[in-house]
C-alpha positions in Angstrom: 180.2 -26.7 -22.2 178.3 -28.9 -25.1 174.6 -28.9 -23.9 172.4 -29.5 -27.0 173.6 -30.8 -30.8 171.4 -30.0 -33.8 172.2 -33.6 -35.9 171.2 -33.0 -39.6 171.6 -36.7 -41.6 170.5 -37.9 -44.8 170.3 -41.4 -43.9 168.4 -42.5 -40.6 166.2 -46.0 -40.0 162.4 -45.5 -40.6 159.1 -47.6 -40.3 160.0 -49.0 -44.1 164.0 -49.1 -44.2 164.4 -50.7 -41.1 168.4 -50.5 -41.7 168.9 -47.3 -43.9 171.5 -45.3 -42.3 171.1 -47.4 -39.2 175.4 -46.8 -38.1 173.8 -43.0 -37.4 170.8 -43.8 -35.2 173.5 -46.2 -33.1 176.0 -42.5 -33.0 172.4 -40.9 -31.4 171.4 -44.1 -29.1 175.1 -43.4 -27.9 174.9 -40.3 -26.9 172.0 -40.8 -25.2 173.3 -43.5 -22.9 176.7 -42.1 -22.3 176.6 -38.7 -22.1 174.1 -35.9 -20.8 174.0 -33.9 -24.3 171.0 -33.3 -25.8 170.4 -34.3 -29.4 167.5 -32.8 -31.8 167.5 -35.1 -35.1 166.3 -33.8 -38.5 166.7 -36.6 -40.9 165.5 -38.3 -44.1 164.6 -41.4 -43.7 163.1 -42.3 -47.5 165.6 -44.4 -49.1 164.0 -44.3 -52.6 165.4 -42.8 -55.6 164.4 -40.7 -58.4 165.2 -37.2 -59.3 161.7 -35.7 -58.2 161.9 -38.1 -55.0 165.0 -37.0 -54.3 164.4 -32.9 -54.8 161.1 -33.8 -52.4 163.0 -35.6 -49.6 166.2 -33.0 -49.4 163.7 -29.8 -49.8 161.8 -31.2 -46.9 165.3 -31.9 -45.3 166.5 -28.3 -45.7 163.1 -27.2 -44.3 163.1 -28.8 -41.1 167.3 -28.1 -40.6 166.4 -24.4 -40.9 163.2 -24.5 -39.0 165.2 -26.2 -36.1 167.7 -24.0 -36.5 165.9 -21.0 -35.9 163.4 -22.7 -32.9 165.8 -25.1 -31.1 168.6 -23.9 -28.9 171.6 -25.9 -29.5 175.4 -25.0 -29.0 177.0 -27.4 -32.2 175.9 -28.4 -35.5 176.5 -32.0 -36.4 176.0 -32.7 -40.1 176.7 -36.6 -41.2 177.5 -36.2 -45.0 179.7 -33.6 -46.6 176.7 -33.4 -49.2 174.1 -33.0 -49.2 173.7 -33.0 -45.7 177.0 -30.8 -45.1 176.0 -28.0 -47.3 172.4 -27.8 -45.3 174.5 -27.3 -42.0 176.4 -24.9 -43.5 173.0 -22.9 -44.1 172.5 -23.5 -40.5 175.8 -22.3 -39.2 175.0 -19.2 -41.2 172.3 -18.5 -39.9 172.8 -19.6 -36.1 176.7 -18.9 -35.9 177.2 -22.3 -34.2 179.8 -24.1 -34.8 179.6 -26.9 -37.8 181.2 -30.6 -37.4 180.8 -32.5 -40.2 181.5 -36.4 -40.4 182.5 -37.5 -43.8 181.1 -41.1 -44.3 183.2 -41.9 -47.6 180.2 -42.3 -49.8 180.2 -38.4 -50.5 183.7 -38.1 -51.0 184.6 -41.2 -53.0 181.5 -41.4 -55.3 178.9 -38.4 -55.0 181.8 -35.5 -55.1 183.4 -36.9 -57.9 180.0 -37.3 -60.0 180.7 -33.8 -61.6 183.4 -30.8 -61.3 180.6 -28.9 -59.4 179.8 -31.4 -57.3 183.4 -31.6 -56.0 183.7 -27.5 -55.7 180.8 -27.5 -53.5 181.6 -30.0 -51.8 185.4 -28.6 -50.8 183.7 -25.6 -50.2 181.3 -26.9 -47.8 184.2 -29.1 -45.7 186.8 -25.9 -45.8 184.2 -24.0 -43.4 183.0 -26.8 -41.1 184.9 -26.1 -37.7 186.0 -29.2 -38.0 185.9 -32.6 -39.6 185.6 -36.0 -38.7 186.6 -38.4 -41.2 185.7 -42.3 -40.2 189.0 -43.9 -41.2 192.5 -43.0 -42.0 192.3 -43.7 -45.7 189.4 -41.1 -45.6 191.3 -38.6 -43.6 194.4 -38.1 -46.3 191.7 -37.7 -49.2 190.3 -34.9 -47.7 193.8 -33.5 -46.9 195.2 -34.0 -50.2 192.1 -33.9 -52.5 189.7 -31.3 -50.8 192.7 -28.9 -49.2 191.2 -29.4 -45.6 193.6 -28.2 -42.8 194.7 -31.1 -41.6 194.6 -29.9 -38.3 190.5 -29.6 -38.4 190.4 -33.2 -39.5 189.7 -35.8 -36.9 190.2 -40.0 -37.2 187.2 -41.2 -35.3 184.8 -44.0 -36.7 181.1 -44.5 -35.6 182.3 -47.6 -32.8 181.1 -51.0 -32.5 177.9 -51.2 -29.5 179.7 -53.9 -27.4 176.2 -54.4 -25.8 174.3 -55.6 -28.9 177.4 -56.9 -30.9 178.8 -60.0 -28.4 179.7 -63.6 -28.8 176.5 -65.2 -28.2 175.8 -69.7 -28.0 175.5 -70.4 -31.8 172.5 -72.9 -31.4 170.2 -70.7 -29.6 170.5 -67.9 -32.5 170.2 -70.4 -34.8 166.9 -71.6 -33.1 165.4 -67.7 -32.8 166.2 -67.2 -36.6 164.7 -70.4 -37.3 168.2 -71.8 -39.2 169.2 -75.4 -40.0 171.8 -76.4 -37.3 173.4 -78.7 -39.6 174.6 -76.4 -42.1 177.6 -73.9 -42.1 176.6 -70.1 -42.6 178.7 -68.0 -44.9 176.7 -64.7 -44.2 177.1 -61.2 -46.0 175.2 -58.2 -44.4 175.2 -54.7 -46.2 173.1 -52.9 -49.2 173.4 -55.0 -52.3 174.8 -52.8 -54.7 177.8 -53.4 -57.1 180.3 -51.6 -54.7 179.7 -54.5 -51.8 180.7 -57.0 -54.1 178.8 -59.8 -53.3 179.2 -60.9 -56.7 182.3 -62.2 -56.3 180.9 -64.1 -52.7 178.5 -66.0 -54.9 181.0 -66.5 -57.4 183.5 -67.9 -55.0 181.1 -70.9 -53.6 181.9 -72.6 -56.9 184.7 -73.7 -55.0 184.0 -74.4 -51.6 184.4 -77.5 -51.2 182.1 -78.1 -47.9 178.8 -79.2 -49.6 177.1 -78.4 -46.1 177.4 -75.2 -46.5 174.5 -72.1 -47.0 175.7 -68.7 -48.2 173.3 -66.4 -46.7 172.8 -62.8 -47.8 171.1 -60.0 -45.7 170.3 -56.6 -47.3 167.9 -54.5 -49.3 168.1 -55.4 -53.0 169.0 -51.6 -53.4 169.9 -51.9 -57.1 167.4 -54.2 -59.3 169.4 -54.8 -62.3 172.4 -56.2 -59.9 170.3 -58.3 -57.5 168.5 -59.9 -61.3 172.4 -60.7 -62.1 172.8 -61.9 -58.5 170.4 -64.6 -58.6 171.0 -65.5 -62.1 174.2 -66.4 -60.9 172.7 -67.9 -57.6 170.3 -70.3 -59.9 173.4 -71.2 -61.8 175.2 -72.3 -58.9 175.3 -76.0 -57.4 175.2 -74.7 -53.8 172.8 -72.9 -51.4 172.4 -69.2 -51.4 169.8 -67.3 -49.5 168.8 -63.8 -50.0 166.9 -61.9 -46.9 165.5 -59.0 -46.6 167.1 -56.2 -44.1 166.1 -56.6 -40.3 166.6 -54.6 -37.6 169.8 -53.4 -36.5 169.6 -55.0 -32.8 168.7 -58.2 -34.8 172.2 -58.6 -37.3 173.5 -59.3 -33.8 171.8 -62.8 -34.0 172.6 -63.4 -37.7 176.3 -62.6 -37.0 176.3 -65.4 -34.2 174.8 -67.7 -36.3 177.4 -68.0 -39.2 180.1 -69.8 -39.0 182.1 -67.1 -41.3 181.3 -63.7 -42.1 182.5 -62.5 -45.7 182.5 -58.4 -46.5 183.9 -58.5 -50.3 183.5 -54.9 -51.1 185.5 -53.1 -53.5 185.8 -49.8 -51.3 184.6 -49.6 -48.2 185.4 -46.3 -46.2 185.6 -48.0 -42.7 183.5 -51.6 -42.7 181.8 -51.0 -39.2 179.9 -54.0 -40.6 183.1 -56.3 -40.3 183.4 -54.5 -36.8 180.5 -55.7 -35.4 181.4 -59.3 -37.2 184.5 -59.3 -35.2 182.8 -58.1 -32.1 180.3 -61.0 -32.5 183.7 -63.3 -32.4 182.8 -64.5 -36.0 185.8 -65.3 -38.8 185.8 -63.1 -40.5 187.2 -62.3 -44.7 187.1 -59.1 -45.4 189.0 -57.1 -48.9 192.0 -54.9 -48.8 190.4 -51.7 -49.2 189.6 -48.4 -47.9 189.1 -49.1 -43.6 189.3 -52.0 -43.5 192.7 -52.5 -43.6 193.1 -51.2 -40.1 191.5 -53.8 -38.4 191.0 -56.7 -40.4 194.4 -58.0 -40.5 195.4 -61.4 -42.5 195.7 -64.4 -39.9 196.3 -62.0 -37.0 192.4 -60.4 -36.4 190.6 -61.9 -39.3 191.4 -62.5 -43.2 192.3 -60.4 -45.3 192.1 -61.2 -49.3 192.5 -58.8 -52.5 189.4 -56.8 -54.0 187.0 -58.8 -56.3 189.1 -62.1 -56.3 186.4 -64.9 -56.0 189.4 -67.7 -55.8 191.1 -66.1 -52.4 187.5 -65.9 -51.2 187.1 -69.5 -51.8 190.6 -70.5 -50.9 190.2 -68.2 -46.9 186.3 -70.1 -46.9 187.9 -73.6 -47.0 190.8 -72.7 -45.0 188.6 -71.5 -42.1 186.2 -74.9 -42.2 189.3 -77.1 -42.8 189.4 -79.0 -38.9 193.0 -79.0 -38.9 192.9 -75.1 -38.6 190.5 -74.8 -35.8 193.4 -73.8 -33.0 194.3 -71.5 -35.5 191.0 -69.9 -36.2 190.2 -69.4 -32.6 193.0 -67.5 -31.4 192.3 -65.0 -34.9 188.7 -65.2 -33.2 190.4 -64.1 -29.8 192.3 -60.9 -31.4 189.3 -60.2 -33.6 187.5 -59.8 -30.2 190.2 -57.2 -28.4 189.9 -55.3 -31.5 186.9 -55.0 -31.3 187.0 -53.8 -27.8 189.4 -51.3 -28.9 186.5 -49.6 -31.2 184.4 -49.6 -29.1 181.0 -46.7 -29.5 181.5 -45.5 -25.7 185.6 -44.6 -26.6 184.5 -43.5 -30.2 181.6 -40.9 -28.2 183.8 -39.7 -25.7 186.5 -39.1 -28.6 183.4 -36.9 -30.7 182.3 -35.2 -27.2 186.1 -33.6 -27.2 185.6 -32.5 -30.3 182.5 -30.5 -29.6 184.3 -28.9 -26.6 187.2 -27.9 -29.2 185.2 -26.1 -31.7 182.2 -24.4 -29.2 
């Protein structure tokens, strides 16, 4: 019987990055409130780059995994991150013997594995020892079958859920009034890291033709990369319509921003899962999201949400007026409606009952 978990992570929410890796604090919060196992956390929680920042934050990472390792009791080993954060509970499992699960977010297979040919080999290497593997979406599991030679049978489909409790159809004018948002306007909001891989550069670029001019594109993240978010509100300045950038807030607090919009737009080019759009769906909001990666599985075009092609700013605009056009309003809410139940569907207290089996498997 799983008693105690040793979770190593390389991205967890801290005083300064209120939202940095906040999917993985939700998988703890989870565990606490539906299950009895005990969790110890080691995580980084210094979003800041640089090559001596980042040998300072993983050293100190590797540090406190081993020290835990050799001081805490535990029965599994739950490393989020094939790498860097995989290869660290490997080190672990070595020297403890417990059994390692690793949950590959998409990030360290699609884009840090394939940096460099070492890279890659270390990586495979790391994910061909774990006990077993969780991979947060079906596109996600074949890669790691068919790129990284992992025994399929070791590989588990199970995403981080959606917290029904947080993420809920609330009354749009009162979360309007909290947030301090004109009620007169209709939100187009975007929520995630703004980085070239989200694209909201093709959001922005897509409000030259919505033809609503009551409308306020709203974007909520950390300006991650500085040379993109310059181009952003270049573009934004250039544009005759109204953009907002925000800063991240806390994760309990997307909730309200999700209620508030009238549309919720996720226009990345990959996207491993999209638990953003999840919660989106969850909060009953429209929702457009790209054909890529995750999403595909639960955004579905005019059955649970929109679906439209990877950085095409016209199909943005063209789903954007459809949605706000009256005459589809019967139509919007029953895509509202199935949005919801699959929502239910993905819920965080199946997804932690699904992860506590695979604990029992493997100890």
């Amino acid at each position: 019987m799983v008693q105690r978990v040793l979770v190593i992570s390389n991205m967890y929410p801290g005083k300064e990055n209120v939202s940095f890796g906040s999917f993985i604090r939700v998988h703890v919060d989870a565990f606490k409130r539906y299950t009895d196992v005990e969790q110890f956390v080691v995580a980084n929680t210094d979003q800041r780059k640089g090559k001596g920042r980042l040998i300072c934050k993983y050293s100190s990472l590797l540090i406190r995994s081993i020290w835990s390792s050799i001081s805490k009791r535990f029965d599994v080993i739950h490393a989020h991150y094939a790498f860097p954060t995989g290869f660290i509970g490997l080190i672990c499992h070595w020297i403890t013997r417990k059994p390692l699960v690793i949950t590959v977010h998409g990030g360290d297979i699609n884009n840090l594995a394939k940096r460099n040919r070492l890279l890659f080999k270390i990586t495979a290497f790391v994910l061909r020892r774990a006990a077993a593997v969780i991979a947060v979406s079906t596109d996600i599991r074949n890669k790691l079958v068919t790129e990284f030679n992992v025994d399929k049978d070791r590989v588990h489909i199970i995403n981080m859920g959606v917290n029904r409790e947080i993420f809920r159809p609330m009354e749009k004018s009162e979360t309007r009034e909290k947030l301090g948002l004109n009620n007169d306007k209709r939100i187009i909001l975007f929520v995630g890291n703004i980085i070239p891989r989200k694209g909201v550069l093709y959001l922005l670029e897509a409000m030259r033709n919505v033809d609503a001019g009551d409308v306020q594109c709203i974007v909520l993240g950390a300006p991650v990369d500085t040379g993109y978010m310059n181009r952003l509100t270049e573009i934004a300045d250039s544009l005759d319509a109204d953009v907002r950038f925000m800063e991240p807030v806390p994760y309990e607090e997307v909730a309200l921003w999700m209620n508030a919009a009238d549309i919720f737009v996720l226009p990345s080019l990959e996207e491993p899962f999209g638990l953003v759009a999840l919660e989106a769906l969850a909060c009953g909001t429209p929702t457009i999201a790209t054909l890529v990666g995750g999403l595909r599985e639960f955004v579905r075009d005019s059955e649970t949400g929109y679906s439209v092609p990877p950085m095409d700013s016209a199909a943005i605009a063209e789903k954007i007026n459809h949605i706000l056009d009256p005459d589809n309003r019967e139509e919007v809410e029953a895509i509202r409606e199935r949005g919801l139940a699959v929502a239910d569907s993905f819920s965080t207290e199946k997804q932690v009952r699904r992860i506590l089996e695979v604990y029992r498997e493997v100890s």
